[in-house]
MIMARGU-358027 format. One record per atom (N, C-alpha, C, O): x, y, z. Coordinates in steps of 0.05 Angstrom, whole numbers, plus 5000, padded with zeros to 4 digits. Layout:
BEGIN
XYZ;...
//
This chain:
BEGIN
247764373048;247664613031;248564863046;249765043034;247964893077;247665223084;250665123093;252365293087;251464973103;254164933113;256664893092;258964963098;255964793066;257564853046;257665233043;259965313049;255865423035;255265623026;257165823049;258366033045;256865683073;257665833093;260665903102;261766103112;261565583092;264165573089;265565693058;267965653053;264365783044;264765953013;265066193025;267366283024;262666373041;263466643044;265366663074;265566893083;266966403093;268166463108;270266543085;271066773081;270866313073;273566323047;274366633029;276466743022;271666693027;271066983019;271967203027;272967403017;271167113049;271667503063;273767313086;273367363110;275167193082;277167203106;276767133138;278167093157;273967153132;272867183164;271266993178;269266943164;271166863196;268866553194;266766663197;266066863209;265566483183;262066573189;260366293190;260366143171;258866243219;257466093224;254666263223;254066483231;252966063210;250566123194;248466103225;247665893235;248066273232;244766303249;242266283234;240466143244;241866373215;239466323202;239366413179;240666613172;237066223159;237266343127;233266383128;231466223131;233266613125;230566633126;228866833093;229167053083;227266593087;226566743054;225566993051;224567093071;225767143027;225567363023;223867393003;223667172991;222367572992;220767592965;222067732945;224367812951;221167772921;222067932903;223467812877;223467922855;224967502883;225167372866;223867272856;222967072868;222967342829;221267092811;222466962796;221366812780;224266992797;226466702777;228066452801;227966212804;229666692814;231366552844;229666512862;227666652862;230266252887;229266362909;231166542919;233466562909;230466672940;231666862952;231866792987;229966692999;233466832996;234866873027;236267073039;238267163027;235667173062;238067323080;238867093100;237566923112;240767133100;242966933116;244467083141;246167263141;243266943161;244367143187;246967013198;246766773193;249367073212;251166973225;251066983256;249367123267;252566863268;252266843301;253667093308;253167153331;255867323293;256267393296;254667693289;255767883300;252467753275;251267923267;250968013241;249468193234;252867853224;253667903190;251267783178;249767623189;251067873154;248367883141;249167833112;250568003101;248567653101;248467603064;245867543055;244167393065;245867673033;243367613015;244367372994;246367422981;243267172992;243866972978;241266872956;238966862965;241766812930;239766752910;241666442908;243966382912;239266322899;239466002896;237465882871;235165962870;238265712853;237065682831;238165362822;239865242835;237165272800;238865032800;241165002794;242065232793;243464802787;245864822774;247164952756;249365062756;244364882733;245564932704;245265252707;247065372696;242865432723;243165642719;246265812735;246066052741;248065692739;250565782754;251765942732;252366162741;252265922705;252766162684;251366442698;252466652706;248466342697;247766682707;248566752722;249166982722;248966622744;250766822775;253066872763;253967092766;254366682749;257266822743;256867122723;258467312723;254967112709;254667402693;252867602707;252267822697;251967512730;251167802738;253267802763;253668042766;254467702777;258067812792;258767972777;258768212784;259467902754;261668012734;260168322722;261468492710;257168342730;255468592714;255968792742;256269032741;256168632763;255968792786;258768942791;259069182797;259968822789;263968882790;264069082774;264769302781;263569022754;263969252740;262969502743;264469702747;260269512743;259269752755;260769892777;261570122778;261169632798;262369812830;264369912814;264870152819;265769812796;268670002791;268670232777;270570322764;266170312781;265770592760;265470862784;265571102780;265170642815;264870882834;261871112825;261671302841;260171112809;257571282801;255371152826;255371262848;253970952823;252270852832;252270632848;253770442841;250870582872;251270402890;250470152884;248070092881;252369982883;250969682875;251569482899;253669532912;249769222909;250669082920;253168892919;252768752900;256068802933;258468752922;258168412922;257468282942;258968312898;258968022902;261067872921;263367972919;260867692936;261667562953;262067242949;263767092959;260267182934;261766842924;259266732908;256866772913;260466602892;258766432880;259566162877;261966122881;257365882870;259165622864;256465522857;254365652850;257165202861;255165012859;254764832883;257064822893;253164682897;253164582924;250664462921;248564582918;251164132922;248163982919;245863962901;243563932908;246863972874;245664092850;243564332847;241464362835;245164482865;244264832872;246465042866;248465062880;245965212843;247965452843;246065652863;243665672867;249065812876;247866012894;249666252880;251466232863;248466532897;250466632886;249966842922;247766862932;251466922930;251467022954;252667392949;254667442934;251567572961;252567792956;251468022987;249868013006;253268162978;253168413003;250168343015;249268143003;248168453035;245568553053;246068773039;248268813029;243768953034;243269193036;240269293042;238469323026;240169313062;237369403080;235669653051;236169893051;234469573040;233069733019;229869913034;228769923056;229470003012;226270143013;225770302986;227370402970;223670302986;222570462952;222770722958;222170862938;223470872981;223571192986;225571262984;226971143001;227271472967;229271552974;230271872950;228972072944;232471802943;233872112929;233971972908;235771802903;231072062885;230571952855;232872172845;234772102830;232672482857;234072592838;237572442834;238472382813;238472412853;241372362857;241372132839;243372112825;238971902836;239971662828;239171682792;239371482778;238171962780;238972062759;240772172746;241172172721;242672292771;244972472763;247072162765;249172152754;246272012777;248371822783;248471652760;250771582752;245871552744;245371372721;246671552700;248071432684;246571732699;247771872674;250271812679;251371652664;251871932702;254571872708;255571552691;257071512672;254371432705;254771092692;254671132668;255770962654;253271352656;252971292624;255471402609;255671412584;257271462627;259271662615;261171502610;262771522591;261371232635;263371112627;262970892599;261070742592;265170932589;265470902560;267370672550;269370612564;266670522524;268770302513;268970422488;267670622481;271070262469;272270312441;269870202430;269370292408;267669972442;265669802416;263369822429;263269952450;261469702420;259669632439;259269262439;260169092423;257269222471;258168922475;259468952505;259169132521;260968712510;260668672543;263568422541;263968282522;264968432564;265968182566;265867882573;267567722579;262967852572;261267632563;258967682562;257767892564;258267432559;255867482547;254767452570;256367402588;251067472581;250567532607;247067392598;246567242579;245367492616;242567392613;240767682616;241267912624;238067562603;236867722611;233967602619;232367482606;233967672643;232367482650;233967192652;236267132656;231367032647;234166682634;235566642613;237266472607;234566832600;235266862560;237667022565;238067242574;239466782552;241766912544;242467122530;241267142509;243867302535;243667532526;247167592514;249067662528;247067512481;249667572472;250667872469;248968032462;253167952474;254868062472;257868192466;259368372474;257867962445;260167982424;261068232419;259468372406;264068402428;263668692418;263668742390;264868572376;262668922380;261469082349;262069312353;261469462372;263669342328;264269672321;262769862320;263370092326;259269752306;256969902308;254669872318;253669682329;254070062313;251769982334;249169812318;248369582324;248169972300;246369882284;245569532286;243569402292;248969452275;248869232271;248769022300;247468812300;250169122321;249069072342;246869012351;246268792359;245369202350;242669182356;240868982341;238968872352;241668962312;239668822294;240468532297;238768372290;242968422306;243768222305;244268132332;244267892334;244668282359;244468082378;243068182401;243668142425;240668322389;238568372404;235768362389;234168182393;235468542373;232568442360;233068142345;231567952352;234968112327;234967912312;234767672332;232667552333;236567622344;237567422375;233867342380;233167102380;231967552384;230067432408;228267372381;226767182384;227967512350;226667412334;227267042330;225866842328;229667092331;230366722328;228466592347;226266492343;230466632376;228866502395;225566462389;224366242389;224566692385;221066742378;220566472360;219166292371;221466452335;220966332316;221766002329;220365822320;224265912353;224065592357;222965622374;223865492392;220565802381;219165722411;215565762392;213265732402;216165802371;213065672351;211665932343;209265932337;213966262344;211766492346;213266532311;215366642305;211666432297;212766542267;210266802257;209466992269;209566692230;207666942219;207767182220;209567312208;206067272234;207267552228;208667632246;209967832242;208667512271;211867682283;213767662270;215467832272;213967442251;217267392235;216367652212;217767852210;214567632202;213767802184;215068002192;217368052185;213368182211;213668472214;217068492222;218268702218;218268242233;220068312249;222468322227;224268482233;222668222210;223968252182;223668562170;225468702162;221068632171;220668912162;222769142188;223469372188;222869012199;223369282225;226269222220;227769422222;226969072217;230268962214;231769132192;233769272193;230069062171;230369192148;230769522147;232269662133;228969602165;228669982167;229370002195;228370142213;231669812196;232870002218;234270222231;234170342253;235970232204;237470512198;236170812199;237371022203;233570772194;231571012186;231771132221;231871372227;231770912240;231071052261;234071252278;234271412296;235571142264;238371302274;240071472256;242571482257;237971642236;239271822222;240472142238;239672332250;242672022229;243472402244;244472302277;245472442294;243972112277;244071972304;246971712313;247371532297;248271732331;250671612329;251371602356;252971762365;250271402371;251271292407;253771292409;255171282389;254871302433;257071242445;256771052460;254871022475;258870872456;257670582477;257770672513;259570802522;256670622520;255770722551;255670482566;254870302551;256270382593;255670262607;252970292621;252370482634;251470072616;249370002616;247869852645;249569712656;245669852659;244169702672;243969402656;244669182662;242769512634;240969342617;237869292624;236169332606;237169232646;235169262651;233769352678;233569202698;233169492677;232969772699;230369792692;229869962675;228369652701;225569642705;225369722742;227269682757;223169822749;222369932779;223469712796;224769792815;223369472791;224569222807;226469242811;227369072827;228369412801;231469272802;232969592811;235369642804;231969702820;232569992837;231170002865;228969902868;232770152888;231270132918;233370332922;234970422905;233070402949;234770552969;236170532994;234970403011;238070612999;239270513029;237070723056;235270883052;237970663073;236170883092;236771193091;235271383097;239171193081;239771493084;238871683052;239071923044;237871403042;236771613012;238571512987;238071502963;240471433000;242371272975;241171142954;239670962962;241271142936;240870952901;242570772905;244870762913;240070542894;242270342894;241270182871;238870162869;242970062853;241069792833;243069602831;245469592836;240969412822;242269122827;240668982803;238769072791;242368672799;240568472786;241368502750;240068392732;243368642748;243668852723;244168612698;244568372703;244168692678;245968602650;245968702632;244468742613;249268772644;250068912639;251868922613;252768702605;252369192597;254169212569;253969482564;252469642574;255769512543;256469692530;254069862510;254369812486;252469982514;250870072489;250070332489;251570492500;247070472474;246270662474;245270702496;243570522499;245170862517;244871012540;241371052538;240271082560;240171042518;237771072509;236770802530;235270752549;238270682517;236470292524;235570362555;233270412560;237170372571;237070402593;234170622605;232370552620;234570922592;231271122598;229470812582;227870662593;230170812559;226170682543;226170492577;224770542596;227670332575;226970052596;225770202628;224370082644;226570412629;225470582666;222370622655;220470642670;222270652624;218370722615;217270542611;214870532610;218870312606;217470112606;214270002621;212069972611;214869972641;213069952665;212370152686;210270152699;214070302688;213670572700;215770522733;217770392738;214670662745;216270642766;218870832778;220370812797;218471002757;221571172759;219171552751;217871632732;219771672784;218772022775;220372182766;222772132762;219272412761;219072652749;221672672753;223372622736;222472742783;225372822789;227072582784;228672602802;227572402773;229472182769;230572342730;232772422722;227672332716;228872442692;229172682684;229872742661;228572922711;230073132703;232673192710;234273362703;232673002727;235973102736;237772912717;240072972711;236772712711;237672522683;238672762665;241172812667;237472892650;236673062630;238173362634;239073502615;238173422659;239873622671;243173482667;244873582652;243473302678;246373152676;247073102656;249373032657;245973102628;245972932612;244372992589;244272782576;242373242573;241373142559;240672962534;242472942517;238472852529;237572702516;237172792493;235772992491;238272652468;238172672440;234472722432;232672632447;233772852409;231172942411;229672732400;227272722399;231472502388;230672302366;229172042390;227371902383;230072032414;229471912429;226471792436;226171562444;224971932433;221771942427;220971622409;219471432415;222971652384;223171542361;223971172365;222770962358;226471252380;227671002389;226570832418;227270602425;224971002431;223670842455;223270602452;224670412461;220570572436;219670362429;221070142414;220369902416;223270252397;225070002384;226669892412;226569652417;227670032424;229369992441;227069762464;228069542468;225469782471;222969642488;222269432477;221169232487;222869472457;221769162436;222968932444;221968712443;225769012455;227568802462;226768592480;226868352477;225768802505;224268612521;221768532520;221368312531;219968662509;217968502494;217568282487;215968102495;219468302467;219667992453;220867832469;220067602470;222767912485;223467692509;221967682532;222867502546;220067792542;217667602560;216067422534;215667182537;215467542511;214567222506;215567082501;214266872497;218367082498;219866812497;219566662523;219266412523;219466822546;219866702575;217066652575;216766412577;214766782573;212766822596;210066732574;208366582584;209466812542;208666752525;205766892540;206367052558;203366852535;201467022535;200967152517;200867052494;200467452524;200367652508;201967862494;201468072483;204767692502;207067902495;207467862463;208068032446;207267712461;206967542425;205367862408;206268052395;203067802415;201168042407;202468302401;202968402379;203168412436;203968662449;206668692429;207168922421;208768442418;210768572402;209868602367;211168702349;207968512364;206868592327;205968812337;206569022325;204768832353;203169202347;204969442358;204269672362;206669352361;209869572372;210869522344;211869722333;210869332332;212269362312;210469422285;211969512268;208569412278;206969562267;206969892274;207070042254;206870002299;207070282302;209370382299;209870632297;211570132297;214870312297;214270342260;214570562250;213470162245;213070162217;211970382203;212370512182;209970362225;207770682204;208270942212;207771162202;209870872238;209971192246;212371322238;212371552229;215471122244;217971202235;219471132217;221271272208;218770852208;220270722184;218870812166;220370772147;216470932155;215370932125;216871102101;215971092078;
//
């Protein structure tokens, strides 16, 4: 395996690289994770998973590329991906991280990313989120976007993984009044993280922003703030200089929670527990408070 992988990123970068050591890393809870040292001092971060998940490395390369070509925000650069021993890997730049650094810059910088812009919304493939596929068909609008290959998309899933009643219930109702929440209101498709939870942002030593792990698309610039409140993890100075660069539509308040639902319902597709619950009573409060 490390001698196949090794001979991928000599092929890669042009350059030989004999593997000194692959030593594990934390932070993956889907992949395992590795840094991979060379005899000559080169360094790759490599994620490893089984075969079939090799789609996902190929859609988060393709989330990462894109980003780098926007020049806004620092992302790690992909370096190779394949299959080797019924193991997909996906191998990409080192980047020496830490949780301290310039929140403001990596606000002024997320907005930046938000500027760059498509004719639809949607992505040039489709990508994951999490393991859940995450479609991306481009759509002229947004609305329908959203209702069909994001809320609708994880209601399905919900319903063949045995969560009917009233999540299908309510989730029919919220489908239905979805329009209510974007009156007066009209996104521009934005390039997207997709999911930009505290995990998936760090810093270089000198203060640099950096994110990674993305899936990525075309959408409301919104998705991206609700998902940083999600769990928290993102200060004061990250969303004022957001907001300085960029302000935020006032309706936003409104759409948090629709926009959060997304992932919601997709940990309980993945993770099941209490997320089942946690998305009827989000969708109950999106009902009584904004749709009535």
């Amino acid at each position: 395996m490390w001698g196949i992988v090794a001979s991928a990123i000599s092929d890669a970068t042009q350059r030989p690289f004999v593997m000194r050591g692959a030593k594990p890393v934390g932070g993956g809870s889907i992949n395992q994770a590795y840094r991979l040292e060379g005899s000559d001092g080169a360094r790759y971060f490599l994620k490893l998973n089984d075969a079939r998940h090799h789609p996902m490395f190929v859609a988060e390369a393709g989330g990462l590329d894109t980003i780098a070509a926007t020049n806004t925000v620092r992302v790690p650069q992909p370096i190779v991906h394949g299959i080797a021993n019924r193991q997909s890997y996906l191998v990409l730049e080192h980047l020496e991280l830490s949780s301290r650094g310039d929140a403001k810059k990596l606000g002024e910088q997320l907005a930046a990313l938000h500027r760059c812009s498509s004719e639809k919304f949607g992505f040039k493939q489709h990508n994951f989120i999490g393991t859940t596929v995450q479609p991306n068909a481009w759509t002229g609008d947004w609305v329908t976007f959203w209702r069909e290959q994001r809320l609708g998309f994880q209601l399905q899933l919900a319903a063949e993984n045995g969560y009917g009643g009233e999540l299908q219930a309510l989730g029919r109702r919220v489908l239905d009044a979805l329009s209510a929440f974007f009156e007066g209101y009209a996104p521009q498709p934005s390039l997207l993280h997709g999911d930009l939870w505290a995990g998936n942002h760090a810093y270089l030593a000198d203060g640099t922003p950096a994110i990674f792990d993305p899936a990525a698309y075309y959408g409301d610039r919104e998705c991206d703030l609700a998902m940083t409140e999600l769990f928290g993890g993102y200060g004061a100075d990250f969303y004022a200089a957001y907001r300085a660069a960029w302000p935020v539509d006032a309706g936003y308040a409104n759409r948090r929670e629709l926009y959060n639902l997304y992932h919601v319902l997709n940990h309980a597709n993945l993770f099941g527990g209490g997320y089942a619950r946690q998305a009827e009573q989000t969708m109950l409060r999106l009902l009584t408070n904004y749709a009535s």
